[in-house]
N, C-alpha and C positions, 0 to 999 in steps of 0.2 A: 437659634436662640442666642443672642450674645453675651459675651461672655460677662459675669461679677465687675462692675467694678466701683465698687462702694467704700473697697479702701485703699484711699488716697492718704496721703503723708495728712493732710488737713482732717481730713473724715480719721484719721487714727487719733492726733492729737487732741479732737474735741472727747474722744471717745474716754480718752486716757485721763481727761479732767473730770470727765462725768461719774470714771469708774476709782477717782481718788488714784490714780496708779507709784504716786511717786512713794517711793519707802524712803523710810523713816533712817537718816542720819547718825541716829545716835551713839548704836551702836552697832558691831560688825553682825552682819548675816550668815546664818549656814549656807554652807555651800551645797548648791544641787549634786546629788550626788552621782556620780559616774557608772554608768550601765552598759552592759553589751551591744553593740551595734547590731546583731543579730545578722544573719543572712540573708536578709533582702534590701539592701540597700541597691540603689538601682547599677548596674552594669555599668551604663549609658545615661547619662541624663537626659531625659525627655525631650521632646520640642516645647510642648505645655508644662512648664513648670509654676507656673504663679502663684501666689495664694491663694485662688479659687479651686478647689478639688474637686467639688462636686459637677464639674463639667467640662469635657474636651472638646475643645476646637466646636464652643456654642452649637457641639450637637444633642441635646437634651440631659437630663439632670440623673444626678447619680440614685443607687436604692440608698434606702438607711434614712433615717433621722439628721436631718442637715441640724449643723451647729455652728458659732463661733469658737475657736481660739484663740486668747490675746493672754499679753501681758508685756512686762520690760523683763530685757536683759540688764543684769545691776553686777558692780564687780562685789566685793563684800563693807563694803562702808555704803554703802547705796547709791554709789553712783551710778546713772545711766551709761550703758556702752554702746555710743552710737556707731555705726558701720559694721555691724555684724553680721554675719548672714546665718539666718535660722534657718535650717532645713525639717522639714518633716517629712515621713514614710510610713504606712500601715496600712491594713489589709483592708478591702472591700467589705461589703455586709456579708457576704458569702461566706468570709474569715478567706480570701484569698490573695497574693499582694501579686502588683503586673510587678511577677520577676520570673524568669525563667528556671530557676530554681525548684519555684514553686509547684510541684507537679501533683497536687491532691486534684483527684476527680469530682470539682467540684465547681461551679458556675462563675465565669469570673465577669464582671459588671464591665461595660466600655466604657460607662460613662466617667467613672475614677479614675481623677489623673493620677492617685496614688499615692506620690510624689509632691511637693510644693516647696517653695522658698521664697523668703521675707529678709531685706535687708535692712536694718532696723535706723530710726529717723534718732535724732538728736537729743529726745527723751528716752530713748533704748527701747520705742516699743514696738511690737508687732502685731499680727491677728492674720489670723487664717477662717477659711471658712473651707468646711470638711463635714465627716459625717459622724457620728458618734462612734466612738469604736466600740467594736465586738469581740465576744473570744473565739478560740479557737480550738480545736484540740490542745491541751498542755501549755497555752495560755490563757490567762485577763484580758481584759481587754487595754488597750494602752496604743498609743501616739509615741513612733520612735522621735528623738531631735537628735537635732547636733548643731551645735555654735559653735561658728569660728571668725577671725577675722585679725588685722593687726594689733599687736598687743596686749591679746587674753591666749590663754590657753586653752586650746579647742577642746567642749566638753560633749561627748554624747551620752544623752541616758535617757529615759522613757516616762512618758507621765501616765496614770493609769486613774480610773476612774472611782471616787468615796464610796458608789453604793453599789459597785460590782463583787457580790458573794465569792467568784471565784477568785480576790485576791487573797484570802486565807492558804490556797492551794497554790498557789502560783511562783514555782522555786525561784526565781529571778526578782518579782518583788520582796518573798523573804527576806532575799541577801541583805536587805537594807535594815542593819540592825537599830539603826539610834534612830528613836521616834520621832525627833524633831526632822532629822535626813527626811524619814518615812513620809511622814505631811507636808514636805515640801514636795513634794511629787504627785502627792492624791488630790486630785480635785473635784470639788462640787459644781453642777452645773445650776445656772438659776437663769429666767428670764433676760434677755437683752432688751434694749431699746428698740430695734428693729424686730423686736413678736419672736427670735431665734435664741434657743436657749446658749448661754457663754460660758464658757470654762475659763477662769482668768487662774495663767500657770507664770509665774513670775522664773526665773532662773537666773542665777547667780555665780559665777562664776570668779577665776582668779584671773588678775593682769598678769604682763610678763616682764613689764616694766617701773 
């Protein structure tokens, strides 16, 4: 099966007009706020690392509810910050992530690469396609990031899902006291254009310059 490849620099940018993506100038933005990286960040970076997760080396398609996620990287007046590299990591449908770390007796999918990274085009945007995340034991469900690149100050934190019950419980989303921080992190999923539901998670960050 080969592999995703539906997002091109052109296929993002039409995407990004269709979904309104450019914020609003006027005034400064909350900053996304800063989260643990947690323990599974990969060792080793993959061979497969692309924005396609849901399948390694076009050998068949991961479990879980496939999804997009998109949005820009914006510093805090709304500017796009082109040449960033967005990483993502989170665990298979099982709740289990390929790290060696990870030793729960529990079934781990081959087909998830895991792992994926997007370096972001001239309007600051990205997209990934991945599977919905799930909980886990003593987490929500949630999509690790991390932005970095010349410039901004590398920021990791995690996005987590509007209509997952178990965020009430979840001590790591608590941390996040101030409810405007909090909403920039939760997102809703709605229809895409391509029939696949999208989570658009915008992040915002600070320059260094």
């Amino acid at each position: 099966m080969p592999k995703y490849t539906d997002f091109t620099r052109r296929h993002l940018l039409l995407a990004g007009a269709a979904l309104g993506l450019t914020a609003s100038k006027a005034t400064a933005l909350v900053l996304t706020p800063t989260q643990t990286r947690g323990p599974f960040y990969p060792l080793a970076l993959p061979l497969d690392r692309d924005n396609d997760l849901v399948t390694v080396a076009g050998q068949g398609l991961a479990k879980g509810e496939i999804v997009n996620v998109a949005g820009q990287v914006l510093d805090t007046q709304g500017q796009p910050v082109p040449g960033a590299l967005v990483e993502i990591w989170q665990c298979d449908v099982f709740g289990r992530y390929h790290h060696p770390g990870d030793r729960r007796n529990v079934p781990l999918d081959p087909n998830f690469q895991g792992y994926g990274q997007y370096t972001t085009g001239t309007d600051g945007g990205y997209r990934f396609r991945t599977i919905k995340p799930v909980p886990y034991p003593g987490r929500t469900p949630h999509i690790h990031f991390q932005v970095s690149g010349s410039g901004i100050t590398t920021l990791v934190t995690q996005m987590y899902l509007a209509d997952a019950p178990e965020n009430d419980k979840d001590f790591i989303y608590k941390r996040i006291r101030d409810a405007q921080a909090r909403a920039s992190v939760t997102v809703d999923f709605a229809a895409g254009s391509d029939g696949l539901p999208l989570g658009r998670f915008d992040i915002v960050l600070q320059k260094t310059g």
